[in-house]
N, C-alpha and C positions, 0 to 999 in steps of 0.2 A: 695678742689677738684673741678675740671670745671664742669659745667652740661651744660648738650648737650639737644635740643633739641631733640623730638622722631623720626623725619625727619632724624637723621645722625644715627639711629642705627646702617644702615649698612653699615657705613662707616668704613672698618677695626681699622684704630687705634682709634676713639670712644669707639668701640667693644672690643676691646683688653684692654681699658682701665678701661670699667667699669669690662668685668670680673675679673682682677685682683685686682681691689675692691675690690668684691663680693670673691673671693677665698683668701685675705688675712683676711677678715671679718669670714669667715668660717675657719681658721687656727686657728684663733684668740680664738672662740670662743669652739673649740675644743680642745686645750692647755688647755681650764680653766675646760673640763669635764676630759681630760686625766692627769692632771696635769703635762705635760710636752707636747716639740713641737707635733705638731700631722705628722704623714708620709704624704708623697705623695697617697700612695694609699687610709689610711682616710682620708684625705682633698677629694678626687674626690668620697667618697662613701658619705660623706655629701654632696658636691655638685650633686651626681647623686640621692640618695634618698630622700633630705633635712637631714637637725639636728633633724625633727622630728621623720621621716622614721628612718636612722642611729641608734637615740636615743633607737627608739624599741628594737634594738640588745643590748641595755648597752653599744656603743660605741665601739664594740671590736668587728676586719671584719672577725677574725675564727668564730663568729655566724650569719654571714650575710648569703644568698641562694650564696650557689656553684658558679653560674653564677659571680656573682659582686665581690665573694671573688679572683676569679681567675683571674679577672683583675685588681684588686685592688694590689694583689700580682705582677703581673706582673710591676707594675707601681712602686713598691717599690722595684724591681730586675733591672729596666730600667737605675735609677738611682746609684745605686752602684759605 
């Protein structure tokens, strides 16, 4: 994997490229708490609350706050 100087963060595809690191690392690592693939919408509540945050719930987003759950769901209805 290329590593960038801090200088090109904001360089869109830099940018796009470590996210998608960082969210297949978070897929990754969420497959091994759920034992199977994780959604769209758990993938983006680890990446919006952390693995630690998320963890709090047991991993499972019908016990996350209303707010995060409803877009979480929407992200998993997006895709269909």
């Amino acid at each position: 994997m290329p590593v960038y100087p801090y200088s090109m963060a904001k360089d869109p595809d830099v940018s796009r490229c470590y996210a998608r690191t960082w969210l297949a690392h978070l897929r990754g690592r969420l497959a091994e708490q759920l034992g199977r693939p994780a959604s769209l919408g758990e993938t983006w509540l680890a990446w919006n609350m952390g693995m630690r945050g998320y963890g709090r719930y047991g991993f499972n987003m019908h016990k996350v706050p209303d707010d995060k759950f409803i877009k979480a769901h929407r992200l998993n209805n997006a895709v269909k």
